[in-house]
DONU-386310 format. One record per residue: residue number from 1; residue in one letter; z negated, y negated, x of N, C-alpha, C in turn. Coordinates in Angstrom, 1 decimal. Each point is the difference from the previous one (the first is absolute). Layout:
<atom vexmi="NUM" guse="A" n_w="Z" n_v="Y" n_u="X" ca_w="Z" ca_v="Y" ca_u="X" c_w="Z" c_v="Y" c_u="X"/>
...
This chain:
<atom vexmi="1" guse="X" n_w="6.8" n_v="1.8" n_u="-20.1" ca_w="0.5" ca_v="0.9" ca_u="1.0" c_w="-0.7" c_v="1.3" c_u="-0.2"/>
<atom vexmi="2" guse="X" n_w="1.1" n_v="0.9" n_u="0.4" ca_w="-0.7" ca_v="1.7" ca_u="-0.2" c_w="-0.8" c_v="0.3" c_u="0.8"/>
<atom vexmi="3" guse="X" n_w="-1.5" n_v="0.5" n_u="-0.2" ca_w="-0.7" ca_v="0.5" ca_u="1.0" c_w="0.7" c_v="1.2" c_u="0.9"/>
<atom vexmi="4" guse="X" n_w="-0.4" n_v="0.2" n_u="1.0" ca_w="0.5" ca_v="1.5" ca_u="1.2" c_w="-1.3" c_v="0.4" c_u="0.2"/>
<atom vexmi="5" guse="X" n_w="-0.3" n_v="1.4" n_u="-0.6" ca_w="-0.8" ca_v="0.4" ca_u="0.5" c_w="-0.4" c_v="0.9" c_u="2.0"/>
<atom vexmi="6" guse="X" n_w="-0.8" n_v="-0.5" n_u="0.4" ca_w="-0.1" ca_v="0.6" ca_u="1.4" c_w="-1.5" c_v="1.0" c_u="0.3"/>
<atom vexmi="7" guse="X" n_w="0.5" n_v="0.8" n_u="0.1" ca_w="-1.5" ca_v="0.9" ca_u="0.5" c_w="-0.3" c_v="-0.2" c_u="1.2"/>
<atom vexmi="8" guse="X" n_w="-1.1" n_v="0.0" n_u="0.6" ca_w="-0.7" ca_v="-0.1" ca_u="1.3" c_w="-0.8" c_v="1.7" c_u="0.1"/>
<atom vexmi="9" guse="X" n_w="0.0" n_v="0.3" n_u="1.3" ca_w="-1.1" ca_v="0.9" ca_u="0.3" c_w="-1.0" c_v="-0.3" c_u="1.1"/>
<atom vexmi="10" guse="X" n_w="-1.2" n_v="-0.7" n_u="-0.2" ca_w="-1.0" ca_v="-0.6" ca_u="0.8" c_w="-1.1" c_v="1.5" c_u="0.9"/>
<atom vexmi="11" guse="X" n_w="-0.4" n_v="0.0" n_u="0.8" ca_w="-1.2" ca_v="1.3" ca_u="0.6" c_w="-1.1" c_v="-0.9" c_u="-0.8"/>
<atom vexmi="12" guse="X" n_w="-1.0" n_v="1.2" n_u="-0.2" ca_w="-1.4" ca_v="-0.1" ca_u="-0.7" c_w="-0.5" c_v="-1.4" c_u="-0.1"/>
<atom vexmi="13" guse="X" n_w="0.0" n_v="-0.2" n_u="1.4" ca_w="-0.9" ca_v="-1.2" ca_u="0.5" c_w="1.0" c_v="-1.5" c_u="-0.5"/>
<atom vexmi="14" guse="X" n_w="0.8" n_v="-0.1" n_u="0.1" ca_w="1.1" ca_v="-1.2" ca_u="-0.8" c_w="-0.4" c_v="0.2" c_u="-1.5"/>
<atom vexmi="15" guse="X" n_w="0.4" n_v="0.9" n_u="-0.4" ca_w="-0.2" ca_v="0.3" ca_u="-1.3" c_w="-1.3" c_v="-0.7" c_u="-0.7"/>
<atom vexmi="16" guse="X" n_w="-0.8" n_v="0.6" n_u="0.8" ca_w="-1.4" ca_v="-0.6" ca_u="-0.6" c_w="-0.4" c_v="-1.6" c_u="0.6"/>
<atom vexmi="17" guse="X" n_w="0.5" n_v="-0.5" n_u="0.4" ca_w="-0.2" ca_v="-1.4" ca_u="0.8" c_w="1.3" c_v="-0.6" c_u="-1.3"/>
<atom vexmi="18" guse="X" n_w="1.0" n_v="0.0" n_u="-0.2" ca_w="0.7" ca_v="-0.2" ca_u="-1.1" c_w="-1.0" c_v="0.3" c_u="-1.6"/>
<atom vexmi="19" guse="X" n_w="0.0" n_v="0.5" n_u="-0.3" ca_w="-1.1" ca_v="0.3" ca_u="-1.0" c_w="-1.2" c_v="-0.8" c_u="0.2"/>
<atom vexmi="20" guse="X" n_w="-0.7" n_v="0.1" n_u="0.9" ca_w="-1.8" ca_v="-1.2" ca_u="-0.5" c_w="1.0" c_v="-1.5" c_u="0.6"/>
<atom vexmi="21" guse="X" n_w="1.0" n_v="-0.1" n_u="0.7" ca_w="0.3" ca_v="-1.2" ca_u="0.1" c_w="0.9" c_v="-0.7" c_u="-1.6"/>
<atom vexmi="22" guse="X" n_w="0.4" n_v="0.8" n_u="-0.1" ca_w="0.4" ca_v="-0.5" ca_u="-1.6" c_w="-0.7" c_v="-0.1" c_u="-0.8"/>
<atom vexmi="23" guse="X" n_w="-1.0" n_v="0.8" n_u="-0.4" ca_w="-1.1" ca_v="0.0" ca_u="-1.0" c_w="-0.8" c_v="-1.4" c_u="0.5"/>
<atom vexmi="24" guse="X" n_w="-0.4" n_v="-0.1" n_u="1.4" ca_w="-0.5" ca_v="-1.3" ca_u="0.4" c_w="0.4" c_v="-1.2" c_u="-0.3"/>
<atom vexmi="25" guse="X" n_w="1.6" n_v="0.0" n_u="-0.2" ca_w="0.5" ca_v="-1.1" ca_u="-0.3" c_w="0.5" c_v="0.0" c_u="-1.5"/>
<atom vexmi="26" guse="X" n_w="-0.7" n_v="0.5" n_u="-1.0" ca_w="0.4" ca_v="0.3" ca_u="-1.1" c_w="1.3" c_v="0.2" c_u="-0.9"/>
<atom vexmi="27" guse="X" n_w="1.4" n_v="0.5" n_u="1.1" ca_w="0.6" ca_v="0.6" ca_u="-0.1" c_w="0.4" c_v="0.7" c_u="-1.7"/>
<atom vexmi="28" guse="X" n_w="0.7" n_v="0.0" n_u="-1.0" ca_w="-0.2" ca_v="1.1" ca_u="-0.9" c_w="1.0" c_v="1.4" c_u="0.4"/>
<atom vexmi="29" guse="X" n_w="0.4" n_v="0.1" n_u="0.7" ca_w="0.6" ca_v="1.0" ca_u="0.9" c_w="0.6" c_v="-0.2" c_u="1.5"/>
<atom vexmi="30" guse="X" n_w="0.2" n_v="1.4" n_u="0.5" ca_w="0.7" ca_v="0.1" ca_u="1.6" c_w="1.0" c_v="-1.0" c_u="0.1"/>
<atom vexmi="31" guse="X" n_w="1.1" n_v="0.7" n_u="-1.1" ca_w="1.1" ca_v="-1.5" ca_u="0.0" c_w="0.0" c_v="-0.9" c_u="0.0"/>
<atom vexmi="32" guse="X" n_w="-1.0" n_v="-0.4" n_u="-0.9" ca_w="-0.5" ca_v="-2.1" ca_u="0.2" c_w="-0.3" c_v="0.1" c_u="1.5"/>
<atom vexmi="33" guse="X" n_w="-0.7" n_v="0.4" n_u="0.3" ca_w="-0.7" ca_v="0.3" ca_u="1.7" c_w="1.3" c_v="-0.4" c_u="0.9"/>
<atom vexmi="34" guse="X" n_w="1.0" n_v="1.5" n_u="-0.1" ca_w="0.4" ca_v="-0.3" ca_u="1.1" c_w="1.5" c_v="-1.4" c_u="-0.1"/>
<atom vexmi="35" guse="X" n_w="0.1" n_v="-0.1" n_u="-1.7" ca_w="0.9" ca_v="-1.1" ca_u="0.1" c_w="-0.6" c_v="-1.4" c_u="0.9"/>
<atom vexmi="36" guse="X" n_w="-0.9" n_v="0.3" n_u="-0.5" ca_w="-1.1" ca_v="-1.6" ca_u="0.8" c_w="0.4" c_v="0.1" c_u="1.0"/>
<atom vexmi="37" guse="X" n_w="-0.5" n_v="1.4" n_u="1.1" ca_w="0.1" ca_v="0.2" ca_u="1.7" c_w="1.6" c_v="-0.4" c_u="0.0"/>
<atom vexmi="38" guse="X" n_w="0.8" n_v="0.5" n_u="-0.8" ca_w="1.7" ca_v="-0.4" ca_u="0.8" c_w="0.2" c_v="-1.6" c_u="-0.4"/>
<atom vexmi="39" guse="X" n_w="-1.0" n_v="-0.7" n_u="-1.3" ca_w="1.0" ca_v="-1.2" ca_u="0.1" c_w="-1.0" c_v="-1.1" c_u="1.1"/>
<atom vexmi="40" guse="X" n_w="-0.9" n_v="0.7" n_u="0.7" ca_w="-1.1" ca_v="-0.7" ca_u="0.9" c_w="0.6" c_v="-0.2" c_u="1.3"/>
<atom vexmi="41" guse="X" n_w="0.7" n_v="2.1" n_u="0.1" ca_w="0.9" ca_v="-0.3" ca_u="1.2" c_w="1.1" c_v="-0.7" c_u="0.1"/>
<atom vexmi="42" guse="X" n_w="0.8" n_v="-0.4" n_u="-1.1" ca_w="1.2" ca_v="-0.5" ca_u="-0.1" c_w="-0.3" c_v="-1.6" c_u="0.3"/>
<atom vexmi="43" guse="X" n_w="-1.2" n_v="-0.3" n_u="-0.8" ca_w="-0.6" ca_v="-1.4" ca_u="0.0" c_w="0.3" c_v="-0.3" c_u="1.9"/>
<atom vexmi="44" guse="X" n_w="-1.0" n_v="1.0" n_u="0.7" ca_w="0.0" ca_v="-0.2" ca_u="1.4" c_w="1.4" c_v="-0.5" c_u="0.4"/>
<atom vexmi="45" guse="X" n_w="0.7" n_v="1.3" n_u="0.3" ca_w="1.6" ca_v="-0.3" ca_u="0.6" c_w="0.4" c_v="-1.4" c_u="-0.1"/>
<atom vexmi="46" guse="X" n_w="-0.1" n_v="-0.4" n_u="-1.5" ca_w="0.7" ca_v="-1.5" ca_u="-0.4" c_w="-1.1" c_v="-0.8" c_u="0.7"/>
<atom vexmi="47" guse="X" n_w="-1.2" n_v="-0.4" n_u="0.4" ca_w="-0.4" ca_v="-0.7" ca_u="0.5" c_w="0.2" c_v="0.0" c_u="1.8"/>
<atom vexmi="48" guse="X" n_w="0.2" n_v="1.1" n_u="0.2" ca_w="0.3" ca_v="0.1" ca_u="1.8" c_w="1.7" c_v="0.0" c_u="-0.1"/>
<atom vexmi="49" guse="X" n_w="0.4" n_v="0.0" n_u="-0.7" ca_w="1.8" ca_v="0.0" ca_u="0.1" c_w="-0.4" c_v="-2.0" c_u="-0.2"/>
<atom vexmi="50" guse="X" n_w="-0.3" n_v="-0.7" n_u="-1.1" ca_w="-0.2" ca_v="-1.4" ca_u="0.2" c_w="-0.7" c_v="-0.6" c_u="1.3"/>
<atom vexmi="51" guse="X" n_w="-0.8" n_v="0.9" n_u="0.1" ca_w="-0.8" ca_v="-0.9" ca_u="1.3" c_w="1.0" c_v="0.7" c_u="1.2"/>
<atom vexmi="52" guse="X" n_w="1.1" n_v="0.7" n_u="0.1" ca_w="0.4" ca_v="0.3" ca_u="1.1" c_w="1.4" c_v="-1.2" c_u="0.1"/>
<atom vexmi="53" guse="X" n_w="0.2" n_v="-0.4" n_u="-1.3" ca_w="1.2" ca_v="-0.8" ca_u="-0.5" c_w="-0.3" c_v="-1.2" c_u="0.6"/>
<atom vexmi="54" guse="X" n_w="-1.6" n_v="-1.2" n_u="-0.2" ca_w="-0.2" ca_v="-0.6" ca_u="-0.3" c_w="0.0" c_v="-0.4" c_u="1.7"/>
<atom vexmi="55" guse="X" n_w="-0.7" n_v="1.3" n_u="0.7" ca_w="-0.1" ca_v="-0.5" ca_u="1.8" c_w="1.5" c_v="-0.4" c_u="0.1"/>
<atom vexmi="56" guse="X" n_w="0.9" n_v="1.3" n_u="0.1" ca_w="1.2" ca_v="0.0" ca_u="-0.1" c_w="0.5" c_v="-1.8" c_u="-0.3"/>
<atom vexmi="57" guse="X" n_w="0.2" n_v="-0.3" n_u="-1.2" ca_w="0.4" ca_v="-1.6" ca_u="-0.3" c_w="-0.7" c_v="-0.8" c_u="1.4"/>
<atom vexmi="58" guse="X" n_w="-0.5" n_v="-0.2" n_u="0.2" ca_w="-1.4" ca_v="-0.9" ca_u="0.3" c_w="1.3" c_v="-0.4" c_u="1.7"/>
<atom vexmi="59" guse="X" n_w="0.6" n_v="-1.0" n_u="0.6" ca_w="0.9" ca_v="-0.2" ca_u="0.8" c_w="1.6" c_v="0.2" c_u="-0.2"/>
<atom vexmi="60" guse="X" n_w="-0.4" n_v="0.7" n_u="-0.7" ca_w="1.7" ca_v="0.1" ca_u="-0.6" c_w="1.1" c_v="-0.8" c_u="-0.4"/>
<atom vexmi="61" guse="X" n_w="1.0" n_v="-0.1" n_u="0.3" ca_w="1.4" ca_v="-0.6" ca_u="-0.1" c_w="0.2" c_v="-0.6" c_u="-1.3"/>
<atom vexmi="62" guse="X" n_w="-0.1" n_v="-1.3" n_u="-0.4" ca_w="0.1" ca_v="-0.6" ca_u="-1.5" c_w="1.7" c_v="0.9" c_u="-0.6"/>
<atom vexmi="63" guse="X" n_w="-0.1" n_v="0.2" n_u="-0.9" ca_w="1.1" ca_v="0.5" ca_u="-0.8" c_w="0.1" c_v="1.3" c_u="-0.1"/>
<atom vexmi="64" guse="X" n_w="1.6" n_v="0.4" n_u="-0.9" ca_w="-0.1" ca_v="1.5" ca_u="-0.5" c_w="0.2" c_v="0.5" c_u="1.8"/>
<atom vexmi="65" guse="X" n_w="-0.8" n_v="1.5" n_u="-0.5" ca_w="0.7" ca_v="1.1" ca_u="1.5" c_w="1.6" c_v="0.3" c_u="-0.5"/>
<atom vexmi="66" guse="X" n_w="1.0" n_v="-0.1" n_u="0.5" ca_w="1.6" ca_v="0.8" ca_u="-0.1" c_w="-0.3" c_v="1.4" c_u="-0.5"/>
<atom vexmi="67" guse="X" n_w="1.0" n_v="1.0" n_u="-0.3" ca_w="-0.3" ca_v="0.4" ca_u="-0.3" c_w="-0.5" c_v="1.9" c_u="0.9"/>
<atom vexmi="68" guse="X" n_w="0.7" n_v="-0.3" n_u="1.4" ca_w="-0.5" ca_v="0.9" ca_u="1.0" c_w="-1.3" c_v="-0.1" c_u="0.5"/>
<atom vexmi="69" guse="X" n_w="-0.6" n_v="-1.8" n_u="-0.3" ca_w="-1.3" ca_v="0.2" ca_u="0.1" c_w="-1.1" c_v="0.5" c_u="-0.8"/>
<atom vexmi="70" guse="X" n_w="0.8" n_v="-0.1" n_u="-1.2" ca_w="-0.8" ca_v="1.0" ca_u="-1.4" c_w="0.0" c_v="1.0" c_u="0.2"/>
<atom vexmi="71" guse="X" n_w="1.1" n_v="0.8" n_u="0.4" ca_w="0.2" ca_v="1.3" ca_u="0.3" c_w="-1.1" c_v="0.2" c_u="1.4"/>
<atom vexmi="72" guse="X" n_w="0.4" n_v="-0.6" n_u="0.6" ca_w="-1.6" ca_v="0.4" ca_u="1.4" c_w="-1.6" c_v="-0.1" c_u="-1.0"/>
<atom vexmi="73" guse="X" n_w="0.0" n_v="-0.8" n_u="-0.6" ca_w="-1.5" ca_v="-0.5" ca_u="-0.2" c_w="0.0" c_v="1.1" c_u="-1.0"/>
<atom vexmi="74" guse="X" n_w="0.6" n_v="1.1" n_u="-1.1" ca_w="-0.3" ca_v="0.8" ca_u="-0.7" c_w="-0.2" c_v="1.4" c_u="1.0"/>
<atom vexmi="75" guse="X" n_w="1.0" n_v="-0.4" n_u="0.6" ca_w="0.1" ca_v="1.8" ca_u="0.9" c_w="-1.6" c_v="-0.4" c_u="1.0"/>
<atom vexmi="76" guse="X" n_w="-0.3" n_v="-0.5" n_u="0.2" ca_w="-1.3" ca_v="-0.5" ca_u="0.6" c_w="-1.2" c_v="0.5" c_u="-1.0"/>
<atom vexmi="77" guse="X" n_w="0.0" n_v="-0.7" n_u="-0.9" ca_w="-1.3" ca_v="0.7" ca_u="-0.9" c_w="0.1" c_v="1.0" c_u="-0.2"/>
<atom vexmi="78" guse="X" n_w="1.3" n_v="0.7" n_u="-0.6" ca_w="0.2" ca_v="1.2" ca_u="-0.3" c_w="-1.2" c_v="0.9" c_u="0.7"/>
<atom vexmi="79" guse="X" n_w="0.4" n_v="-0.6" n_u="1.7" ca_w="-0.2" ca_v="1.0" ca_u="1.7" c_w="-1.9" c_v="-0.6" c_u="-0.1"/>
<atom vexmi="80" guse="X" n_w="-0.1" n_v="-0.8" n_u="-0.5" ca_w="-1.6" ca_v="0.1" ca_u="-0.1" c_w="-0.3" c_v="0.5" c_u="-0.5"/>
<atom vexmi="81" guse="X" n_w="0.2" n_v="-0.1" n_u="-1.8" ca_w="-0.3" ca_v="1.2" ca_u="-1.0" c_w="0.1" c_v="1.5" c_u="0.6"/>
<atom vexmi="82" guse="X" n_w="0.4" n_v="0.2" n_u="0.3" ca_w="0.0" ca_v="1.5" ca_u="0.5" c_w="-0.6" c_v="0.2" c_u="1.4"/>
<atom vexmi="83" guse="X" n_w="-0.7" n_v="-0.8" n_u="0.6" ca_w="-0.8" ca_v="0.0" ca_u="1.3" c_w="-1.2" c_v="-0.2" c_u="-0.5"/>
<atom vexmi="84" guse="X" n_w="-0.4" n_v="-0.7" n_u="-1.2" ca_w="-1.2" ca_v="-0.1" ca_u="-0.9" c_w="-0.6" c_v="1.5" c_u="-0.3"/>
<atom vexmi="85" guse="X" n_w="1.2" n_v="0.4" n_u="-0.8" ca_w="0.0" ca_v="1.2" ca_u="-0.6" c_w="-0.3" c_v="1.1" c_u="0.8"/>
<atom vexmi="86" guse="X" n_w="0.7" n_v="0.1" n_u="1.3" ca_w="-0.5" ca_v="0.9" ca_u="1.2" c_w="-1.5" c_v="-0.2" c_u="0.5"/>
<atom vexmi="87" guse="X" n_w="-0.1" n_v="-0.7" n_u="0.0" ca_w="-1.3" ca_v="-0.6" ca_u="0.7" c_w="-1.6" c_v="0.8" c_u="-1.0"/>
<atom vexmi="88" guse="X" n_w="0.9" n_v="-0.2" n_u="-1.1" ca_w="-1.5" ca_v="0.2" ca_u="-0.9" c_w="0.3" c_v="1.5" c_u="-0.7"/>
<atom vexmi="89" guse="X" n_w="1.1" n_v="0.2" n_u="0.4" ca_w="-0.5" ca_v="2.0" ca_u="0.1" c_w="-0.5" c_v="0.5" c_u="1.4"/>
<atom vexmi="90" guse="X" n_w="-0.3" n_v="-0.6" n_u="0.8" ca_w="-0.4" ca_v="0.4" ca_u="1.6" c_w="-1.8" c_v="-0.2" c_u="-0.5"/>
């Protein structure tokens, strides 16, 4: 797969907290750095999207959902994902 390159612009104080926290973790560059931080956060999502799945199952109706109830149960996460997302730019 082709890499995409992305630039960031961090204030002073990120900047340098990004820097000795990389060097701390022996990092050989920013990129290794911040690839780690996104596949860490991504790691997260998938475990709170499973553990939200998993309550979710836990009483539920033996068999497939039809397919309006697929349609509800997607438009549902979707409407979390994005209340997640609001939440943690506040």
């Amino acid at each position: 797969m082709k890499a995409v390159t992305i630039n960031i612009s961090l204030n002073p104080e990120l900047a340098e907290f990004a820097r000795s926290d990389s060097e701390a973790h022996a990092f050989d560059s920013m990129s290794e750095y911040m690839r780690d931080l996104i596949r860490s956060r991504r790691q997260e999502q998938i475990k709170r999207d499973v553990a939200y799945l998993e309550k979710a199952i836990t009483g539920a109706p033996a068999g497939d959902p039809s397919d309006e109830e697929m349609a509800a149960i997607v438009k549902t996460q979707h409407h979390i994902r994005a209340e997640r997302k609001r939440a943690s730019r506040a």
